[in-house]
N, C-alpha and C positions, 0 to 999 in steps of 0.2 A: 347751904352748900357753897363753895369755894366759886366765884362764877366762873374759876380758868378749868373746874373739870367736868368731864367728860359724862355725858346720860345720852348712850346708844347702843347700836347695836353690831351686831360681828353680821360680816356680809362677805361671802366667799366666789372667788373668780374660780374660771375652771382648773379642773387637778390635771394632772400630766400624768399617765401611767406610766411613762418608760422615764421619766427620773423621779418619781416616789413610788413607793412600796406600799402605801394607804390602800384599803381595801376600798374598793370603788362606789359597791351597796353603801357608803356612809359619806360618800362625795356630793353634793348637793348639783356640782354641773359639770358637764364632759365638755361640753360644747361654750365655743365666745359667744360672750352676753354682746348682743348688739348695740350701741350708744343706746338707743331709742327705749330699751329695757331697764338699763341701767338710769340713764335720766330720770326714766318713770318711776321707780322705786325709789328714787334718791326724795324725788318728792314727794311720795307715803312717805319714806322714813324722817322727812324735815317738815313735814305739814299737819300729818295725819298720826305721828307718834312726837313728833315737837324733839325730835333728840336734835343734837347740836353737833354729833361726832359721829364716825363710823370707822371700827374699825377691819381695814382691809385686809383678809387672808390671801394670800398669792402663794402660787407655787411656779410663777414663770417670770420675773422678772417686768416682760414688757407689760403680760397682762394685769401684773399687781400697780404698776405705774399710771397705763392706761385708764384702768376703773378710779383710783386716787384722783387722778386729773378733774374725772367727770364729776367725783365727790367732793374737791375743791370749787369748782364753779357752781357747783349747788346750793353753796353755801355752806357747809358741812368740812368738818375738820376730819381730813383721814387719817389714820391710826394708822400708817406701814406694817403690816405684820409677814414677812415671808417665810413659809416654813420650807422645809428641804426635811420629809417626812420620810424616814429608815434611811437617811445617810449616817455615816461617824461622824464624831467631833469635829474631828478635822476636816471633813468633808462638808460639813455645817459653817465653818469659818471660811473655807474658800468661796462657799455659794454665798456667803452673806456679801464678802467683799464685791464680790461680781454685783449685786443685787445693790451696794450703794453707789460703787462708781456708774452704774446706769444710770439709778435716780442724780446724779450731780449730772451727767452729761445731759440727761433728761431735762434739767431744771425745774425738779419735782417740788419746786420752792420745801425744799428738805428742813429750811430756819423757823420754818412758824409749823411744820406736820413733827408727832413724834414717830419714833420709830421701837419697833416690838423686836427684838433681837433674834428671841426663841421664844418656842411655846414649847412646855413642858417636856424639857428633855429627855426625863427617864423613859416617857411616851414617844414622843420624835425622836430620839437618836438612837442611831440601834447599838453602841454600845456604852451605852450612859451608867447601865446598871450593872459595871464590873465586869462582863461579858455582852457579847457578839449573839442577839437576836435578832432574826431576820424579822419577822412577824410583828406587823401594829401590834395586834389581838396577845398575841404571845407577851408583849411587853409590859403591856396592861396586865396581864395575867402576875406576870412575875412579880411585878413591881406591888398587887396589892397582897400578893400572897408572902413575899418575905419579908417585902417592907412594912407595909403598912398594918398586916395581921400581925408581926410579929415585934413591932416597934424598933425595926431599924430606919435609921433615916440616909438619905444622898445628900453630901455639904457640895453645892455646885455653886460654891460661891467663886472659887475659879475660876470656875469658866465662864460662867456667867461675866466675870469681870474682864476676862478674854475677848469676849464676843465685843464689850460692849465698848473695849481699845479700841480693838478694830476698824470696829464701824464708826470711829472718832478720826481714828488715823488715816481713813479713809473716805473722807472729809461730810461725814453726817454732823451737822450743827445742831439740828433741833433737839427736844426732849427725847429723852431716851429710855427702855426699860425692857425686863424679860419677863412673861408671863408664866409666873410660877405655879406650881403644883401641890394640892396636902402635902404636908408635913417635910416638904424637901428642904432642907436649907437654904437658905437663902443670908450672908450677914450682909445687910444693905448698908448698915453704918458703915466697913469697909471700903464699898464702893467709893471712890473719889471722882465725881462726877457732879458739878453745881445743876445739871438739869434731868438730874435723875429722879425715874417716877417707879415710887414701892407698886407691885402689881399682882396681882395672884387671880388664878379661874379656882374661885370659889364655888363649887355645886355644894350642895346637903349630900352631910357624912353620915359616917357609922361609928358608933362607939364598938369598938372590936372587941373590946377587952369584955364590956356587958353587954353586947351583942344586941345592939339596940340602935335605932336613928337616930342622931342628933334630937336636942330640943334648940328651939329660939335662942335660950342663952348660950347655946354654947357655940349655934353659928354665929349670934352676933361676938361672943368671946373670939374666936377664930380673926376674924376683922379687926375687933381694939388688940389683939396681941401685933397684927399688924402696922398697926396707927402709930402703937409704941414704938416698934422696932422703925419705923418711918422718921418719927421727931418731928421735923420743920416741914417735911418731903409730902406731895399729892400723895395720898395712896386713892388706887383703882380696882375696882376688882373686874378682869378683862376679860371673864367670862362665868354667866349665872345660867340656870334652867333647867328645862326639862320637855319631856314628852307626854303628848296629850293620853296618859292611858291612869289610872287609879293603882295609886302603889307607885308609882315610877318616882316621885319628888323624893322618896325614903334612898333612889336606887343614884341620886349624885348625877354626876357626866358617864356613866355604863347602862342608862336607863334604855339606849337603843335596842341591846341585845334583848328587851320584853317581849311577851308575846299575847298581851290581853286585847281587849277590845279599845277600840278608840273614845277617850272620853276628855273633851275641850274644855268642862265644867275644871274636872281636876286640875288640870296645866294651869285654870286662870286660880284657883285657890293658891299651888305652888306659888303665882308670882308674886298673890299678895303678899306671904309670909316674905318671901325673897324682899320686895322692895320696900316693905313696913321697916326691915330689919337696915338695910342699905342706905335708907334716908334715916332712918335715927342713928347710924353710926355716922352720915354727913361724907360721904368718900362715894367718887366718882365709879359709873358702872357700864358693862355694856354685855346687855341681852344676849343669852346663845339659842338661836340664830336667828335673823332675819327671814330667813326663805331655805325651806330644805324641799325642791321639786321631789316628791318621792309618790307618785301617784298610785304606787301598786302597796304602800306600804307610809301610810297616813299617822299611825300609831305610834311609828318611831322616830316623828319628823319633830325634828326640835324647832321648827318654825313657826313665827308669828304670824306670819303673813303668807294666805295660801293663792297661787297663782290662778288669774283670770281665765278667762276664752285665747286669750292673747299670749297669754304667758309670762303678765307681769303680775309679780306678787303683790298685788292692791288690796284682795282681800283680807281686812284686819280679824286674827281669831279673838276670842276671850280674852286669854292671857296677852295680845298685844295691844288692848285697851285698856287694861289693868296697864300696863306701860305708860301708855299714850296718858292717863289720869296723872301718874306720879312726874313725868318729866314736864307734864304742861304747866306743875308746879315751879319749876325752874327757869320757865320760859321769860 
């Protein structure tokens, strides 16, 4: 593997209800992680899973800065990811702008961190797909029933390329890129950006058309179609996984909405097909998620690591040993 990319895991600061629209049952935390939490996890995920990167989800600017900071002096590369979850387009490019002149005033050392533009549009934005949905759930809904059942695609290679001026013109140095979604378009050769990085949250699909899961080759096909369309360029895949229940790895990134029994065996099977496939295609990755506290609801927590007495997520499940085995590889 490439030794400038990335083997970690997505690590989420608190949500905001009153500026997203995210449904809050699938927020991992309401409440600010105290330094002394974050520190501790930083070191499971740099000791005890051996990754080298974390990428950070924020939805508040200061709080997405502040946990970065902690994940810089840990030794770990933070991955800037802010979303602005059921805003417009347009409402997505004012809050990014906001979100880099912080980090420069900040001194988020922006030149050696990258930065994740957007996460899956037609999912984040509320009207990405042609129309004005208010609803996460609803978006998902729409987006896998016209699009993806029926084989229409989204080219958001414009905007994509929008965002990513932007937050150039608005003086982001580092590497750059947008975590893309099945089958969206994406033309990255387009892009004219020398530290741009090809990206996509790859889960396990569905063959629609034979009404069937994915097999091995054709999620690792999904990955070399990306390699391709990459050329010279890092490709990453910025989010993989699933939920500890049997049948959920077939069910991709909607596996939450299950309702089986809890079972940890499964989730560690899933990650080995995940990261057997991930290290033989050689492209950088990062775990979905580090820590989902969901204590009433264990079965739909896409987390590696389940929290202590204390509150720090130190305990490693199955599946984040299955991790901790394939990065130590790297190390």
């Amino acid at each position: 593997m490439n030794q400038n990319s990335p083997f970690g895991v997505n690590y989420h600061t608190p949500s905001n209800p009153h500026i997203n629209s995210y449904h809050l049952f699938y927020q991992p935390h309401e409440k600010q992680l105290s330094d002394f939490q974050i520190k501790s996890e930083m070191k499971v995920i740099k000791d005890e899973l051996y990754c080298n990167a974390v990428r950070v989800i924020g939805y508040t600017s200061q709080e997405l800065i502040r946990v970065g900071k902690i994940v810089k002096k840990s030794g770990l590369t933070p991955w800037y990811s802010p979303r602005f979850i059921g805003a417009t387009f347009e409402k997505t490019i004012e809050e990014l702008i906001k979100f880099v002149k912080y980090a420069v005033a900040e001194h988020a050392d922006i030149q050696n961190c990258p930065l994740v533009v957007a996460n899956e549009l037609p999912y984040d934005c509320a009207d990405n797909s042609g129309k004005y949905i208010e609803s996460y759930q609803e978006r998902i809904n729409y987006y896998v029933d016209y699009f993806l059942k029926k084989g229409n695609r989204i080219n958001n290679t414009n905007n994509v390329t929008k965002l990513i001026q932007e937050a150039r013109n608005t003086g982001w140095t580092g590497e750059i890129t947008y975590a893309s979604i099945l089958d969206e378009i994406i033309d990255w050769a387009t892009i004219n950006d020398s530290k741009l990085i090809v990206s996509s949250n790859l889960y396990w699909g569905t063959d629609y058309k034979l009404n069937k899961p994915w097999t091995d080759k054709e999620y690792e096909n999904k990955i070399l179609k990306l390699k391709f369309q990459a050329g010279i360029r890092k490709v990453v895949i910025t989010e993989f996984g699933t939920v500890p229940q049997s049948g959920a790895f077939e069910k991709g990134g909607g596996a939450y909405t299950l309702q089986g029994p809890l079972n940890y065996e499964s989730q560690k099977k899933a990650y080995e097909r995940y990261l057997a496939i991930l290290n033989k295609c050689d492209v950088g990755y990062f775990a979905y998620a580090f820590s989902e506290p969901k204590p009433n609801r264990p079965q739909v927590n896409f987390g590696i690591a389940i929290p202590d007495k204390n509150g720090v997520a130190s305990i490693i499940t199955p599946a984040g040993k299955i991790l901790s085995q394939y990065n130590k590889k790297h190390v």
